[in-house]
C-alpha positions as CSV (number, residue, x, y, z in Angstrom):
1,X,0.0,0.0,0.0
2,X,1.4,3.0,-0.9
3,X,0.7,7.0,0.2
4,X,-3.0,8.7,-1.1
5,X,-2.2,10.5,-4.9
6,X,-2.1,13.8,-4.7
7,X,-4.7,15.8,-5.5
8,X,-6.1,16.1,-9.2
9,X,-3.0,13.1,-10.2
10,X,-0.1,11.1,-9.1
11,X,2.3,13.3,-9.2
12,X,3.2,16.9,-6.9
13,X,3.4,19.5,-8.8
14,X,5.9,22.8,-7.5
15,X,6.1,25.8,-9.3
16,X,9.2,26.6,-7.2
17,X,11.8,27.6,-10.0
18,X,15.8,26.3,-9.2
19,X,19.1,26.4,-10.4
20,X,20.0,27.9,-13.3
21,X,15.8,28.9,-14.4
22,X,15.7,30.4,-11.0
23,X,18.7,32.8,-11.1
24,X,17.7,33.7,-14.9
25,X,14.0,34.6,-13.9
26,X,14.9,36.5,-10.9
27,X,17.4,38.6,-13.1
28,X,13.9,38.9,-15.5
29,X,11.9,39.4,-12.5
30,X,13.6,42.8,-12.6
31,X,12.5,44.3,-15.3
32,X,8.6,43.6,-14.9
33,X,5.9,45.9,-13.5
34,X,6.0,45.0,-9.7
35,X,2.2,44.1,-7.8
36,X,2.9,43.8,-4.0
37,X,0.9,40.7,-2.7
38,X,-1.2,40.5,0.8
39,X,-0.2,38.1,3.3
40,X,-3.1,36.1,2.5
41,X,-1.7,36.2,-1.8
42,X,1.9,35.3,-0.2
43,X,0.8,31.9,1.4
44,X,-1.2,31.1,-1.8
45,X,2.2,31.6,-3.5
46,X,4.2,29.6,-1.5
47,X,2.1,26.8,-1.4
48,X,2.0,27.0,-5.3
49,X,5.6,27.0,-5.4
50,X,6.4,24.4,-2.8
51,X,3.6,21.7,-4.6
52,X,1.0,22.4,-1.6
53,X,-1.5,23.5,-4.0
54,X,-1.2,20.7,-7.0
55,X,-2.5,20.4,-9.5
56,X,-3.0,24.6,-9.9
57,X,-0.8,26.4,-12.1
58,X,-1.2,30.1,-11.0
59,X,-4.3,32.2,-9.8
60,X,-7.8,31.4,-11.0
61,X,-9.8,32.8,-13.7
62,X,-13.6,34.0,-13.6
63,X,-15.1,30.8,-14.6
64,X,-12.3,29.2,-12.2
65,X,-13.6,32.0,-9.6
66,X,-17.7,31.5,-10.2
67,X,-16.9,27.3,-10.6
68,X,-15.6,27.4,-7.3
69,X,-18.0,29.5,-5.6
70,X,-21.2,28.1,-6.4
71,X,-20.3,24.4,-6.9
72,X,-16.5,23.9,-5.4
73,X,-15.4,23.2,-9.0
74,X,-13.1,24.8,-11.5
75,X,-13.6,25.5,-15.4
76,X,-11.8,22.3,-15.9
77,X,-13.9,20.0,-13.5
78,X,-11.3,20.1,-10.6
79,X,-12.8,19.9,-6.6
80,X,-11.5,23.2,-5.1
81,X,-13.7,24.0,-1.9
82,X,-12.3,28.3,-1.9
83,X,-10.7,30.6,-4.9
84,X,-7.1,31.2,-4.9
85,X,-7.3,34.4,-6.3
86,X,-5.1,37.6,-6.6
87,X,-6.2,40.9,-6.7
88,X,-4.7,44.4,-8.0
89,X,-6.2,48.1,-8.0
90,X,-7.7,49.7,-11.1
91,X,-4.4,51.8,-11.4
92,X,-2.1,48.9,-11.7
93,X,-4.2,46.9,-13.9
94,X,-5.0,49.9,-16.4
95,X,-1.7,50.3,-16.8
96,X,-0.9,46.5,-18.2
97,X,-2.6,44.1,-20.4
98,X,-3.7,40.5,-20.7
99,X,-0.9,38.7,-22.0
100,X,2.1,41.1,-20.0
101,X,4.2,39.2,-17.2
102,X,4.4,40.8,-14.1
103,X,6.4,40.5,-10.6
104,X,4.3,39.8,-7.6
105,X,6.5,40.9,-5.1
106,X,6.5,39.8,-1.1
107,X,4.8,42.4,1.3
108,X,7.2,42.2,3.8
109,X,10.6,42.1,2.1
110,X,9.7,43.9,-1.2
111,X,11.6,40.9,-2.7
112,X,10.0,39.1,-6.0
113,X,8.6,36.2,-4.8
114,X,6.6,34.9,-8.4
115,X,6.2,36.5,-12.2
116,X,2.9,35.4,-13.4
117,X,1.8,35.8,-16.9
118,X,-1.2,37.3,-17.4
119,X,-4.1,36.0,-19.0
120,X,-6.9,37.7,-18.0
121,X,-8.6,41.0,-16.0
122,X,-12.0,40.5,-14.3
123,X,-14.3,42.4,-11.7
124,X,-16.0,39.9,-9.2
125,X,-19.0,40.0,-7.1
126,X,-17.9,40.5,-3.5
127,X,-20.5,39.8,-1.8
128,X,-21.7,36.3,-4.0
129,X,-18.0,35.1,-2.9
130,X,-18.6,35.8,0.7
131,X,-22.3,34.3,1.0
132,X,-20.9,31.1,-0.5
133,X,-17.7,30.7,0.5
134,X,-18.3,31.8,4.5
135,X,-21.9,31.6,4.3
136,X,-22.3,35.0,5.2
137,X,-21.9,39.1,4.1
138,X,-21.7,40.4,8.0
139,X,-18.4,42.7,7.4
140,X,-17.6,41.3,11.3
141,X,-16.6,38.0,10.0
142,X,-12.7,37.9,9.6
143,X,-12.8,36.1,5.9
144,X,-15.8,38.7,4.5
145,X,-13.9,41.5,5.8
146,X,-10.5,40.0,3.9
147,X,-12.3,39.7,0.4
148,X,-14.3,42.8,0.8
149,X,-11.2,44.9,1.6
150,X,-9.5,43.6,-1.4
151,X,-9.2,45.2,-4.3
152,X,-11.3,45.6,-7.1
153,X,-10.3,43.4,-10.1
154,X,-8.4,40.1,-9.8
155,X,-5.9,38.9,-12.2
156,X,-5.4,35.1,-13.6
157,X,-2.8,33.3,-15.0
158,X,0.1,30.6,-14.4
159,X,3.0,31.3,-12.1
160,X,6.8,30.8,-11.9
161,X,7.8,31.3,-8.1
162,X,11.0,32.2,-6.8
163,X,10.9,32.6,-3.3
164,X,9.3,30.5,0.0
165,X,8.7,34.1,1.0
166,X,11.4,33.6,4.1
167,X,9.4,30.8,5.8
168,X,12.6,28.3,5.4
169,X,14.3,30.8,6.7
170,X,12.4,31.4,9.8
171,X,11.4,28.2,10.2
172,X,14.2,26.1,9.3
173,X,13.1,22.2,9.6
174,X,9.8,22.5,10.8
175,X,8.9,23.8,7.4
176,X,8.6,20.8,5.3
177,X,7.2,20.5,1.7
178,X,4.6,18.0,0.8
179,X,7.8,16.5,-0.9
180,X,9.7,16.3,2.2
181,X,6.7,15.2,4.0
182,X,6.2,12.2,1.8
183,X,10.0,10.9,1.9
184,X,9.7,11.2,5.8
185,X,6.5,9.0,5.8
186,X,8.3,6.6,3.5
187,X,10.9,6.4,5.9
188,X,9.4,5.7,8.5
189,X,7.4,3.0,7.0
190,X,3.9,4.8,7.4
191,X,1.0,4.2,5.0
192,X,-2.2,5.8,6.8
193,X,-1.3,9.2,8.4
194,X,-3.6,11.8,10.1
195,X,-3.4,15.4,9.9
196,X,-3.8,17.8,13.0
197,X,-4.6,20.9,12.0
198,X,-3.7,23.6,14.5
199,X,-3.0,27.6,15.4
200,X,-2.9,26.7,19.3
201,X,-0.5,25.2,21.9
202,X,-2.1,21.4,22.1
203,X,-4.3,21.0,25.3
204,X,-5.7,18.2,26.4
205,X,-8.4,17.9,24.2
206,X,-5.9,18.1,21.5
207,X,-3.9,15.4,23.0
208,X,-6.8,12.9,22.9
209,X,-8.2,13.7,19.4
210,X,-4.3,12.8,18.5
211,X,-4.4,9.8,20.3
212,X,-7.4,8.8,18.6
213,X,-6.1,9.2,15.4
214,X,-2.8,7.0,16.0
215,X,-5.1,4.5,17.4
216,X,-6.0,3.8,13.4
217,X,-3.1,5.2,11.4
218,X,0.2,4.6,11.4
219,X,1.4,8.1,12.7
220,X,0.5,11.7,13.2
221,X,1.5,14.8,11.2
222,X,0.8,17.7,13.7
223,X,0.5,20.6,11.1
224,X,1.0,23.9,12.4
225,X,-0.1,27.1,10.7
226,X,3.0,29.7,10.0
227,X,0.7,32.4,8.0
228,X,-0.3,35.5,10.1
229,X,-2.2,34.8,12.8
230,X,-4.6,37.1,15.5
231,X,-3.5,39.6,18.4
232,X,-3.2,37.3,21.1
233,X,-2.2,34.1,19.3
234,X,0.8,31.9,20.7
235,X,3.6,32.5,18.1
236,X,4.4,29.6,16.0
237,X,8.4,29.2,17.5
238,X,6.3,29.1,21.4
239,X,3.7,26.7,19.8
240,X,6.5,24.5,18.5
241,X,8.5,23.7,21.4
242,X,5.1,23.7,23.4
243,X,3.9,20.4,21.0
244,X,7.7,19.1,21.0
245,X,7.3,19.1,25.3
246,X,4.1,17.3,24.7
247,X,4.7,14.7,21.9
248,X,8.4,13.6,23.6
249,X,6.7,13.4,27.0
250,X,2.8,11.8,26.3
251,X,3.5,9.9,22.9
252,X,4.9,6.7,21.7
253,X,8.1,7.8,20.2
254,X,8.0,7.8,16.0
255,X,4.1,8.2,16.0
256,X,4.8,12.2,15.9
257,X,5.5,14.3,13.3
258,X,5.6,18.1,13.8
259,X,5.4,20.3,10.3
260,X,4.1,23.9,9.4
261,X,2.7,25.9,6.6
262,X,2.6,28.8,5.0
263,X,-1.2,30.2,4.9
264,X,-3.1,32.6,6.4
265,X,-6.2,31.4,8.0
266,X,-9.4,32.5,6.2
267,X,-12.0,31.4,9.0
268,X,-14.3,29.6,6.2
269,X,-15.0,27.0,8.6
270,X,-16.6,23.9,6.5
271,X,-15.2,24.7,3.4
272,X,-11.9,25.2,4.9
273,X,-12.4,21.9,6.4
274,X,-12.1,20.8,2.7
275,X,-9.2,22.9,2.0
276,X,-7.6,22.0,5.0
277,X,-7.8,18.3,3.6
278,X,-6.7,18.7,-0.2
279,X,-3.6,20.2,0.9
280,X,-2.9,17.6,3.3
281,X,-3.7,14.9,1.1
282,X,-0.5,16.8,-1.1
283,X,1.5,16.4,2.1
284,X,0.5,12.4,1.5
285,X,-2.4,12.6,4.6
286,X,-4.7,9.8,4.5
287,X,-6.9,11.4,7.4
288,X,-7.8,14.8,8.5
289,X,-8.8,15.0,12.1
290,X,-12.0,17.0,12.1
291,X,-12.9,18.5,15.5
292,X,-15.6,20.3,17.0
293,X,-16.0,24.2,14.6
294,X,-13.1,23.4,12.2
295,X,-11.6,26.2,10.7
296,X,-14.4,28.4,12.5
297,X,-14.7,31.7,14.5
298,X,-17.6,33.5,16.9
299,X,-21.2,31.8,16.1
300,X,-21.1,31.7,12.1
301,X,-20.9,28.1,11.5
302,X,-22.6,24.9,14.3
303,X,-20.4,23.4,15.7
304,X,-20.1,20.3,13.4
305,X,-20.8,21.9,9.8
306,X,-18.0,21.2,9.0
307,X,-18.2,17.3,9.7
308,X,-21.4,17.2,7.3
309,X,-19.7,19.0,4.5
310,X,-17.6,15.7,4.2
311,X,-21.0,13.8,3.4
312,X,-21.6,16.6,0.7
313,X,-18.4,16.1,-2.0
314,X,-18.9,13.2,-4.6
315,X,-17.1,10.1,-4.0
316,X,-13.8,10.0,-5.4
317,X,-13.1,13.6,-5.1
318,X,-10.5,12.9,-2.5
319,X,-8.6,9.6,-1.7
320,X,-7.8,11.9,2.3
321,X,-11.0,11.0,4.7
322,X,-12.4,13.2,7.6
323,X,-11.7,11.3,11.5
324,X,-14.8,13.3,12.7
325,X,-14.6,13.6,16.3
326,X,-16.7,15.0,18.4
327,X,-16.1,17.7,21.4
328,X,-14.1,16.5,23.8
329,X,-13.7,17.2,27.6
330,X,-12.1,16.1,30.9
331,X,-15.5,14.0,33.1
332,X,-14.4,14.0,36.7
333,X,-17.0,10.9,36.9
334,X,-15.2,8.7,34.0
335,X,-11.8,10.1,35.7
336,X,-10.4,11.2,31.9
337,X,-10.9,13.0,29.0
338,X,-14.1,11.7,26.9
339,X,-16.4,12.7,24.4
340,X,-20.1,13.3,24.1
341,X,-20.1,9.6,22.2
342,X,-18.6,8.2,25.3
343,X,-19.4,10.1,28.3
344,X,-23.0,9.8,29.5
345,X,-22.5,12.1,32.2
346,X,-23.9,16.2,32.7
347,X,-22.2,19.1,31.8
348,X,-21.6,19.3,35.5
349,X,-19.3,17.0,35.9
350,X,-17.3,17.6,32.6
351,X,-14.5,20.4,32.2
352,X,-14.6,22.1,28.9
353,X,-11.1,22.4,27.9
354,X,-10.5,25.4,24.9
355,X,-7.7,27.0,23.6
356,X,-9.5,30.4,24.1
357,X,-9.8,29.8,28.1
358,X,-5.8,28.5,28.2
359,X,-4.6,31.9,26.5
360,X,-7.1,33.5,29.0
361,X,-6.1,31.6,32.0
362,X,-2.3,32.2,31.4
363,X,-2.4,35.7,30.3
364,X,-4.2,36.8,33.5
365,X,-1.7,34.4,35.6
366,X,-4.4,32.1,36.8
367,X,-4.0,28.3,37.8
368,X,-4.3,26.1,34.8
369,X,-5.6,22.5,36.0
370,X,-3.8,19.4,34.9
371,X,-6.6,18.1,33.3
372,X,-6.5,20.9,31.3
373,X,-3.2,21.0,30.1
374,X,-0.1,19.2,30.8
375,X,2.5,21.2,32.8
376,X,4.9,20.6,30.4
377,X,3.3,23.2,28.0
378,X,1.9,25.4,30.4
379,X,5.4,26.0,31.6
380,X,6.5,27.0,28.0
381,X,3.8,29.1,27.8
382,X,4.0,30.4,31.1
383,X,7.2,31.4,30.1
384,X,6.1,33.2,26.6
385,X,3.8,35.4,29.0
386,X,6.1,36.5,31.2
387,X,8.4,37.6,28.8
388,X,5.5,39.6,27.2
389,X,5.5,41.5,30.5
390,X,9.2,42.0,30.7
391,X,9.0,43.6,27.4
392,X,5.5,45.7,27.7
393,X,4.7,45.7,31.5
394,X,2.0,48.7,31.1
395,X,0.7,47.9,27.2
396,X,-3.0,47.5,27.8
397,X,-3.1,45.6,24.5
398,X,-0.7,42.9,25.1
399,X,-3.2,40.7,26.0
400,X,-6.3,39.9,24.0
């Protein structure tokens, strides 16, 4: 048995340029009308380059765009739950034309990090892509506020990238290409991997949705978002070491594997859920571990939408499968963490554990229980939140 396809084939596809074709297109790069890129368009383009995003070439078109939005399909036929899109203001795009290469260059080092050829201008509907991607238009939601605060007119057309926009960088082995991903897998003799999907520390409640998933796969990929994340968020270099603490103390060694990537979260909640498992299913995922309001935020989606999406896409569109789990707690009666398919106890004798109420807990100093996180992590948190005092003791903001 070998490793799931990836998606749309069997073979990755990165549009990360190297060698000689990279050093020749940077010097071209040069020359070319320069469109800075959001943070949001940078992750896009790093998962293009790096093969996170095969089969897709470059940045969708309007039937790509409209396919996508109202049945999760491109032009061509190809399952894609959200648009990968970029978008430029009317000045910039009135002052090239369809067929003209450009340089999308990185927001935060104003280095090139793609050219991109383009085939096509088009206006979109705002507000259709946010009632059917998010499911709602309330400008309060963090995804409807992203697409209506982009600008006007998007652009299509393939890419050549040239950069992993300083995540190797930063991140140095935790960030691993589907590629990479694969050949660790292989070495390790796994077939059947789950996916974690996380912004947060792991509690508890993390730990046991893991456990779950090792139970019936081979090993665990804990996959860490890198992109840009909200005020109060544990940084990704905290998070890390907080997981390593965990997985070296409370797992069966070589059942762990920690990795990050480069995207932004867009807070689609179900159909993210989808995205969330293409990609990993590039990464050679079998499973995606689908908890209680994946890919969620406030009230907008119940709190297991995005299992039921799962039940929605045709068979065969992905070889990855959902582990749907369902919330998870510590019961004082059952004397361990359970689930509302195992626990047949109240609400009153069940601990809620969230990452919400650990940032809480440990930014106003309070106790944090054991059965809500192991002191392992809280100590390397404990620690982040001190030193956020040392270096702010009277910001008001520092803690959200």
């Amino acid at each position: 048995m070998a490793l799931v396809d990836p998606h749309g084939g069997r073979d990755l596809r990165p549009l990360l340029l190297t060698g000689d074709a990279l050093e020749a297109e940077r010097r071209r790069a040069a020359s070319l009308p320069r469109l800075t890129v959001s943070s949001r368009e940078k992750g896009d383009i790093v998962m293009l380059g790096i093969g996170g995003f095969t089969p897709l070439e470059g940045f969708m078109t309007h039937a790509d765009w409209q396919g996508v939005c109202d049945g999760m399909k491109t032009a061509s036929g190809l399952f894609w739950p959200i648009p990968i899109t970029l978008s430029a203001e009317q000045a910039f795009v009135d002052s090239i034309r369809t067929g003209q290469e450009i340089a999308l260059i990185d927001p935060d080092d104003g280095q090139p990090l793609a050219t991109m050829l383009v085939t096509e201008k088009y206006a979109i509907n705002k507000a259709h892509e946010c009632a059917t991607v998010f499911r709602t238009t309330d400008p309060e939601h963090p995804g409807v506020r992203m697409v209506l605060g982009q600008p006007a007119v998007n652009l299509a057309g393939p890419v050549k990238v040239l950069s992993t926009g300083g995540f190797a960088e930063q991140y140095g082995a935790l960030f691993m290409t589907p590629a990479q991903t694969r050949a660790l897998f292989g070495s390790l003799g796994w077939k059947s991997i789950a996916a974690f999907q996380t912004r947060n520390p792991m509690h508890r409640s993390h730990e046991y949705l893991a456990k779950i998933a090792i139970e019936v796969c081979d090993g665990l990929l804990v996959h860490s978002l890198l992109g840009a994340l909200k005020p109060g968020d544990i940084p990704a270099a905290v998070r890390t070491r907080a997981i390593a603490a965990l997985a070296d103390g409370y797992f069966v060694r070589k059942t762990v594997v920690q990795a990050g990537y480069p995207l932004d979260m867009r807070y689609a909640g179900p159909r993210e859920a989808l995205l969330h498992a293409l990609f990993r299913q590039n990464y050679g995922c079998s499973h995606l571990i689908v908890g209680r309001d994946h890919a969620g935020v406030g009230s907008y989606y119940g709190p297991f939408d995005a299992h039921h999406i799962f039940d929605h896409v045709p068979p065969g569109t992905l070889q990855i499968r959902p582990l749907k789990i369902d919330v998870a707690f510590w019961c004082y009666k059952c004397g361990g963490m359970a689930s509302g398919r195992t626990c047949p106890h109240d609400d009153a004798d069940r601990l809620q554990v969230s990452g919400t109420q650990l940032r809480k807990s440990l930014s106003e100093g309070a106790a944090v229980p054991p059965e809500f996180s192991r002191p392992e992590v809280v100590a390397i948190l404990r620690e982040h939140y001190a030193s956020l005092d040392a270096q702010s003791p009277t910001d008001p903001t520092r803690r959200k």
